[in-house]
MARDO-927695 format. One record per residue (C-alpha): z, x, y; residue number from 0; residue in one letter. Coordinates in pm, 1 decimal, padded with zeros to 6 digits. Last residue first. Example, Ala and Ser with C-alpha at 12.3 -4.5 7.8 and 13.67 -1.06 7.14 Angstrom:
# MARDO-927695
+----------+----------+----------+------+------+
!        Z !        X !        Y ! resi ! resn !
+----------+----------+----------+------+------+
!  00714.0 !  01367.0 ! -00106.0 !    1 !    S !
!  00780.0 !  01230.0 ! -00450.0 !    0 !    A !
+----------+----------+----------+------+------+
# end
This chain:
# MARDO-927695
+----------+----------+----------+------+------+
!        Z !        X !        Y ! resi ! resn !
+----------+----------+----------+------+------+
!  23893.5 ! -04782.3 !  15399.4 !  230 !    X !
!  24086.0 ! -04436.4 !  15419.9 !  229 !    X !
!  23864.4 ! -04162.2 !  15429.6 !  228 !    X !
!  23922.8 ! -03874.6 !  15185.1 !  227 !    X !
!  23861.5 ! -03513.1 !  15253.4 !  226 !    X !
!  23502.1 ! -03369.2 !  15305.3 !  225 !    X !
!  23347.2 ! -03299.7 !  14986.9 !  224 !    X !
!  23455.8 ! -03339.2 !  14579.7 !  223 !    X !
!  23300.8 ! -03098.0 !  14366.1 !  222 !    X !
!  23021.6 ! -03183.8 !  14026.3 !  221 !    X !
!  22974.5 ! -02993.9 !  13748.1 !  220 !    X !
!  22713.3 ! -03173.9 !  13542.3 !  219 !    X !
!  22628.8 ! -03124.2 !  13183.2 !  218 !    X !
!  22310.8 ! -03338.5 !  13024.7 !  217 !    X !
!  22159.0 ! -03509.2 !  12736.4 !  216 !    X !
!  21842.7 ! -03722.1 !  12832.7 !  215 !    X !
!  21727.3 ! -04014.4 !  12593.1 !  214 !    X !
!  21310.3 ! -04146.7 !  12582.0 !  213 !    X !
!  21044.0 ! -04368.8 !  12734.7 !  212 !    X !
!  20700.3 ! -04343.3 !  12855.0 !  211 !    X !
!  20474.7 ! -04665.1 !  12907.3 !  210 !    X !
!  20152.8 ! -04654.4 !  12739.3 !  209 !    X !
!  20082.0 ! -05042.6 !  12753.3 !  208 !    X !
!  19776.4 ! -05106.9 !  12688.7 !  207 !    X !
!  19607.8 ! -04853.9 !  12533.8 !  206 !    X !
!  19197.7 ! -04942.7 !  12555.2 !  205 !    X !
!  19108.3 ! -04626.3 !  12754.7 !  204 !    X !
!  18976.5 ! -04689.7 !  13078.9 !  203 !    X !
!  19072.1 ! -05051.5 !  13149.0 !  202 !    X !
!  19415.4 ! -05020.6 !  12946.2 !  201 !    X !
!  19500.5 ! -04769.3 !  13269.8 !  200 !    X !
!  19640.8 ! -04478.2 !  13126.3 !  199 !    X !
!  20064.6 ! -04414.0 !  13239.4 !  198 !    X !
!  20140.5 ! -04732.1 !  13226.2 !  197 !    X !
!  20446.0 ! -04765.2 !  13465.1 !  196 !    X !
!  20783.7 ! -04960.6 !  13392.3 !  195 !    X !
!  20916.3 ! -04644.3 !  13214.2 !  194 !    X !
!  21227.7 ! -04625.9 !  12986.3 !  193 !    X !
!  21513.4 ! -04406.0 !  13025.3 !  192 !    X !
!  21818.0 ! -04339.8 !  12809.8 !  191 !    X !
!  22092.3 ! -04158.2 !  12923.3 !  190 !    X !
!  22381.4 ! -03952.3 !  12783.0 !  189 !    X !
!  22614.4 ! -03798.9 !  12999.6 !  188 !    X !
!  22865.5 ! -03509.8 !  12972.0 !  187 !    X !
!  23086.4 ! -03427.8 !  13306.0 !  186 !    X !
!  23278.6 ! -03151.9 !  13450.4 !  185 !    X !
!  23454.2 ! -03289.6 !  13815.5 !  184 !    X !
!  23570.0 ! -03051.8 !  14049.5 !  183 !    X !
!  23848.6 ! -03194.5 !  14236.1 !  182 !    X !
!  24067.8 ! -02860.3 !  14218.8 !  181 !    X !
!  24326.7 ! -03069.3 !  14018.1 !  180 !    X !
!  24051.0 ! -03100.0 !  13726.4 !  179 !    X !
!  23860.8 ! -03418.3 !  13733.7 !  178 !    X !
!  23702.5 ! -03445.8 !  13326.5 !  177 !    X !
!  23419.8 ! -03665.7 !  13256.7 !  176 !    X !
!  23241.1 ! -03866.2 !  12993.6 !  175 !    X !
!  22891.4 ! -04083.0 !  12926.3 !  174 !    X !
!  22689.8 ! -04393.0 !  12923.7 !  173 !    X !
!  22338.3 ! -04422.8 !  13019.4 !  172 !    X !
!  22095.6 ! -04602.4 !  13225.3 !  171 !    X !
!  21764.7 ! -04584.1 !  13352.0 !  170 !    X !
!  21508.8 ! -04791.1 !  13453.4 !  169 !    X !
!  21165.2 ! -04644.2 !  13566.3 !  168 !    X !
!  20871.2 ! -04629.8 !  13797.2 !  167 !    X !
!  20637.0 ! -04361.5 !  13764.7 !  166 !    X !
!  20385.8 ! -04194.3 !  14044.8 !  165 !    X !
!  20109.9 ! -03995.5 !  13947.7 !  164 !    X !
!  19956.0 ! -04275.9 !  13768.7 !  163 !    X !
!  19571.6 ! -04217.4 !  13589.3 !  162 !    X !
!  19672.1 ! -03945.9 !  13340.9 !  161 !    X !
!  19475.9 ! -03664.4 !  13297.1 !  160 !    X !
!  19206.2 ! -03657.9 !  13073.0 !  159 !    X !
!  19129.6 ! -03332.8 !  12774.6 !  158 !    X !
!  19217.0 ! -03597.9 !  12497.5 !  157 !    X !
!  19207.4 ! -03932.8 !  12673.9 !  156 !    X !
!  18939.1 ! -04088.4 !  12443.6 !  155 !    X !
!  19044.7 ! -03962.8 !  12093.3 !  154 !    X !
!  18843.7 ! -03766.7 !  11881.1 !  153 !    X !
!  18746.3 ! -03510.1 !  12128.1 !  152 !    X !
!  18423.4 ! -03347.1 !  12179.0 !  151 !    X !
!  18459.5 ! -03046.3 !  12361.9 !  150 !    X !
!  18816.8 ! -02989.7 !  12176.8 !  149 !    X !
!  19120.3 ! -02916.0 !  12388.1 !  148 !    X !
!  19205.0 ! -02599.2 !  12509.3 !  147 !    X !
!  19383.0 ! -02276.3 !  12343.5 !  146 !    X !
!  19519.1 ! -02313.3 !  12014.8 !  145 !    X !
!  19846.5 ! -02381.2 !  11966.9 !  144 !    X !
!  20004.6 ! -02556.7 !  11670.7 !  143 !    X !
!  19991.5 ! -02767.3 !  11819.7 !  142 !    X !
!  19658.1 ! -02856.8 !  12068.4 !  141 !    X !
!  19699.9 ! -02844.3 !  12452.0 !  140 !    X !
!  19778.5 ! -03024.4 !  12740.0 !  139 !    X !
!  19902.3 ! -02984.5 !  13087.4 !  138 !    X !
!  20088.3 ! -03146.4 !  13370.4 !  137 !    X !
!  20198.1 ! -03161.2 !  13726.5 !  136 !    X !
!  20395.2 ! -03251.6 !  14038.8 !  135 !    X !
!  20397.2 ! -03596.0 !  13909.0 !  134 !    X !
!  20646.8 ! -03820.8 !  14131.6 !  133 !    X !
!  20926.7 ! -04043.0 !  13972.2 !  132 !    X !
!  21100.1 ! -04336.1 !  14064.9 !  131 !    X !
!  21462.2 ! -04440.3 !  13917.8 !  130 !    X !
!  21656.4 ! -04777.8 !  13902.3 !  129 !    X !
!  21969.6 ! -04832.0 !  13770.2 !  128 !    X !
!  22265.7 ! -04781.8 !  13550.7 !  127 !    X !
!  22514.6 ! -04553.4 !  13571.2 !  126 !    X !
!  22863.3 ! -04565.8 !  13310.4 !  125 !    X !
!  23135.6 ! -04335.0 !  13286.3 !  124 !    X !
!  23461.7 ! -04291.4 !  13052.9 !  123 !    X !
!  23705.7 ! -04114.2 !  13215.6 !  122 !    X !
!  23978.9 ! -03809.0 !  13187.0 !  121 !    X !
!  24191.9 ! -03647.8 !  13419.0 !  120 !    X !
!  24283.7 ! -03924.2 !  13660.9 !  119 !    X !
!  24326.2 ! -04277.2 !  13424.9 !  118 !    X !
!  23998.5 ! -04459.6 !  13260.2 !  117 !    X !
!  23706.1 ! -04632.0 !  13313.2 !  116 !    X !
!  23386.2 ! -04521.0 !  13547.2 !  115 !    X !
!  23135.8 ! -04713.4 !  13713.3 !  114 !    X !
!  22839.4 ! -04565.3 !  13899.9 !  113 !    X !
!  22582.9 ! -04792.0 !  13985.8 !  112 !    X !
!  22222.9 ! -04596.9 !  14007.2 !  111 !    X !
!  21969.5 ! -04439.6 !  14240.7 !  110 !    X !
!  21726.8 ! -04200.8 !  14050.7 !  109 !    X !
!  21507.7 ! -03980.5 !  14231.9 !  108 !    X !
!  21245.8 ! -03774.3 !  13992.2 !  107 !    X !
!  20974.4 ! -03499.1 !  14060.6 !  106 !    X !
!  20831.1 ! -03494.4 !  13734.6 !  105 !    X !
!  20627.3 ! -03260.3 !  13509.0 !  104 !    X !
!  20445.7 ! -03399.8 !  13265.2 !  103 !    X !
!  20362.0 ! -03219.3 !  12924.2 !  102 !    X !
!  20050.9 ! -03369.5 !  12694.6 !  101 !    X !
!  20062.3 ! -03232.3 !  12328.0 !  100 !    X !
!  19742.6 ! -03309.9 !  12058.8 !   99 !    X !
!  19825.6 ! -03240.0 !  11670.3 !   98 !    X !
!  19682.3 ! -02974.0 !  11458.5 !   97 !    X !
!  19662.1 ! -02951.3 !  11049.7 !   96 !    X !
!  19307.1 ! -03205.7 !  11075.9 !   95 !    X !
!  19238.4 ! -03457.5 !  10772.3 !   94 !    X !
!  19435.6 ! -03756.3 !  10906.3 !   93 !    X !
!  19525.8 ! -03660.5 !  11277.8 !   92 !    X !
!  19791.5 ! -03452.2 !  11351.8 !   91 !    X !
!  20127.3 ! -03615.4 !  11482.8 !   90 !    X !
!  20117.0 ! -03664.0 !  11884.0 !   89 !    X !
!  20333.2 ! -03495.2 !  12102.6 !   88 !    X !
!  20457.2 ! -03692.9 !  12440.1 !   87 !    X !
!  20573.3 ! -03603.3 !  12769.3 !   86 !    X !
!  20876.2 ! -03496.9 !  12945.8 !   85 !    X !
!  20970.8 ! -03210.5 !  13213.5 !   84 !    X !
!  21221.3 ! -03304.6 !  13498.0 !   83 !    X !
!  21306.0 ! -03160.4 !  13811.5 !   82 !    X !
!  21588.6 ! -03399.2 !  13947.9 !   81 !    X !
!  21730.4 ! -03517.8 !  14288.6 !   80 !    X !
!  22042.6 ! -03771.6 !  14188.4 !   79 !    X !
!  22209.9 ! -04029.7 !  14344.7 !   78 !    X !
!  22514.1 ! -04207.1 !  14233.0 !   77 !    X !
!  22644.8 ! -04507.8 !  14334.1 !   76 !    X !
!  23032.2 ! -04650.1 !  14382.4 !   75 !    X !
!  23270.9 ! -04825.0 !  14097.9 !   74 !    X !
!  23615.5 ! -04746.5 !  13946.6 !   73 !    X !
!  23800.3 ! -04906.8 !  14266.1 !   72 !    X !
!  23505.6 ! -04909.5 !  14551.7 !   71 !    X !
!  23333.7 ! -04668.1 !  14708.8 !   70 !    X !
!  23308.6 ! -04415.5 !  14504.9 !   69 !    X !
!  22953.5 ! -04195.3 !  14618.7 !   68 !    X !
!  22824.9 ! -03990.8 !  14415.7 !   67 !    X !
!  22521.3 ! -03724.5 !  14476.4 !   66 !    X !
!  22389.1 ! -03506.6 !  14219.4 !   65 !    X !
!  22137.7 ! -03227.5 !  14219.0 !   64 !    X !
!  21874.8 ! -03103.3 !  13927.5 !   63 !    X !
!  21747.7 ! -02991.3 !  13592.9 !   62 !    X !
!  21588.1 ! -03118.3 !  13354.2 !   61 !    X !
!  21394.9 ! -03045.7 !  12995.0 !   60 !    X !
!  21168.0 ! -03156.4 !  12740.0 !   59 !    X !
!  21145.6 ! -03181.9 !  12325.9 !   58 !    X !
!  20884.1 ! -03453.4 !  12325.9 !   57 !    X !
!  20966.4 ! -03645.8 !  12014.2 !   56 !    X !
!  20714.2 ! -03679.9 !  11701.0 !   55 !    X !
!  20405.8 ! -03900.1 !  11748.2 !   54 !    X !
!  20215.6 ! -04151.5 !  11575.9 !   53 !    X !
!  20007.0 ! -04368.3 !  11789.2 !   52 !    X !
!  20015.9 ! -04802.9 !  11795.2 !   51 !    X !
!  19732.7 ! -04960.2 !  11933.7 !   50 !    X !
!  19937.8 ! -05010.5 !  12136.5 !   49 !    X !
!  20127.6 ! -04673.9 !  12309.1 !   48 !    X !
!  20490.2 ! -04625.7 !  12394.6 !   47 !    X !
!  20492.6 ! -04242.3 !  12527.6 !   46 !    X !
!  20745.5 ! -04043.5 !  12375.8 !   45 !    X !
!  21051.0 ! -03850.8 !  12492.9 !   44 !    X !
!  21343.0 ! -03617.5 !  12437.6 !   43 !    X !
!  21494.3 ! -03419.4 !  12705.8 !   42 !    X !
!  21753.7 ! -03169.3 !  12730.9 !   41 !    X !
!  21990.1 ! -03057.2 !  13004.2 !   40 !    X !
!  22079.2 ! -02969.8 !  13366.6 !   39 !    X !
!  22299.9 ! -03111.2 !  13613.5 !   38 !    X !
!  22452.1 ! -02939.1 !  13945.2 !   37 !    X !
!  22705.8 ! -03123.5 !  14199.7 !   36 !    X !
!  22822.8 ! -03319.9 !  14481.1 !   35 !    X !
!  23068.3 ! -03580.0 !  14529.8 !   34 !    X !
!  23232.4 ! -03821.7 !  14766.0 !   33 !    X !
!  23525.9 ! -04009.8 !  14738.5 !   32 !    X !
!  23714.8 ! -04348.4 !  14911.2 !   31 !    X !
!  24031.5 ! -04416.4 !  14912.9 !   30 !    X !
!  24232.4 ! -04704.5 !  14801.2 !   29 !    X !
!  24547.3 ! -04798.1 !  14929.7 !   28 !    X !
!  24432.1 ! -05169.9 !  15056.4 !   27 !    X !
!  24329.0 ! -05250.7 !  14659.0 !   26 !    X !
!  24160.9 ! -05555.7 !  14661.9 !   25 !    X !
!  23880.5 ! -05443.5 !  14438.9 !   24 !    X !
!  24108.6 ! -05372.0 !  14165.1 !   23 !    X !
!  24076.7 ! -05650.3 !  13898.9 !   22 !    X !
!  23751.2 ! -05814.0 !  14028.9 !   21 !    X !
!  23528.8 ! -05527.0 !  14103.4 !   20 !    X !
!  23641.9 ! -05293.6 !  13810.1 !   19 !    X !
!  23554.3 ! -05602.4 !  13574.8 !   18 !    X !
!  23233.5 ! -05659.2 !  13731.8 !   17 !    X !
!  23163.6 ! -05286.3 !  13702.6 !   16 !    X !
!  23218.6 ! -05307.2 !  13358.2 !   15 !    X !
!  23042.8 ! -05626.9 !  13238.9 !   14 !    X !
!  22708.2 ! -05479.9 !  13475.2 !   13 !    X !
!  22756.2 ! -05178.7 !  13310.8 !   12 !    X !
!  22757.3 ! -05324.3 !  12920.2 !   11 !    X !
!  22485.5 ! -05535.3 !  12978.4 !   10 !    X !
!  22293.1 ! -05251.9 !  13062.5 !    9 !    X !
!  22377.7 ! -05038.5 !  12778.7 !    8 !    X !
!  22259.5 ! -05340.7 !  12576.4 !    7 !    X !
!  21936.1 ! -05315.2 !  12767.1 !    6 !    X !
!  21876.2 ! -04996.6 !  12731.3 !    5 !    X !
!  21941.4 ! -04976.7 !  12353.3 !    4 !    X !
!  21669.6 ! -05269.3 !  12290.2 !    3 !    X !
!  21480.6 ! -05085.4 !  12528.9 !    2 !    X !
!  21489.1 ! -04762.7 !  12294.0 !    1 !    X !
!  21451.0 ! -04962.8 !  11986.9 !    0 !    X !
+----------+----------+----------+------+------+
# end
């Protein structure tokens, strides 16, 4: 479902900025803008596994700087330097009341298209793109919580860390924004994510894929640098 979504989203950005492109691309007045800003927000993830493993969502959390770019009529790219906390938390096993929880922390750099629709107040925003992540680091326990993980546990990568540090993703998201006259931007995004990287090798453990994938909710207050450059 989640790449399903992605990929519609996707279809939707490329459509958009196309449109942008074509219908105002030739504008001579046009100016361009540069942004900078705070995010933060919630996280909810799981880890696609096969054999198939039952899991609730991954309630995580990020945090971190943006960097846009409009270059163009509607459309320019948007970088962003994020903290960002996912993982995955499996449902108990049959005949045992706890279930096994495995939090990643994530250095993450996302370079996407920026589009955006609408007049100079309000706009409708898309990004979509391309996003690599580094571990910084993780940890695992039972839940309900009990300390460790069992000596002997009943499923292979219990008590393992993962094999790649490093996560390649796609990303993209729809979302809104209001510019107030002070060019300060407040913005709402949704984004869905889904990752490109097994995080066990199928070699090791049998799971093949265990890719991670979930939706980020998050508020950014962004300010508009420099004054504008004509093109």
């Amino acid at each position: 479902m989640i790449r399903y979504i992605a990929f519609r989203l996707g279809q939707i950005l490329l459509l958009g900025c196309l449109l942008s492109t074509v219908a105002l691309g030739q504008d001579p007045s046009f100016q361009k803008e540069f942004y900078i800003g705070a995010k933060g927000g919630i996280v909810l993830s799981r880890v696609k596994f096969k054999p198939n493993v039952e899991q609730n969502f991954f309630n995580g959390q990020t945090a971190g700087l943006v960097f846009r770019m409009i270059s163009e009529p509607h459309v320019g790219i948007q970088m962003e330097l994020n903290y960002q906390r996912k993982g995955w938390q499996e449902k108990p096993l049959e005949g045992s009341v706890q279930g096994y929880e495995h939090s990643l922390n994530y250095f993450e750099i996302p370079i996407m298209t920026h589009a955006n629709l609408g007049g100079k107040a309000m706009r409708f925003t898309f990004n979509l793109g391309p996003s690599v992540a580094f571990l910084l680091s993780d940890s695992q326990s039972m839940v309900p919580s009990t300390p460790g993980i069992p000596a002997d546990p009943p499923i292979a990568y219990w008590g393992k860390p993962i094999d790649n540090s490093v996560d390649f993703l796609f990303t993209g998201g729809i979302g809104t924004e209001y510019h107030f006259k002070g060019r300060s931007i407040l913005a709402l995004d949704t984004r869905f994510f889904y990752s490109l990287t097994n995080l066990y090798d199928s070699k090791n453990y049998g799971y093949d894929p265990s890719q991670s994938n979930g939706i980020q909710f998050t508020l950014s207050y962004l300010f508009q640098v420099g004054h504008k450059v004509s093109k």
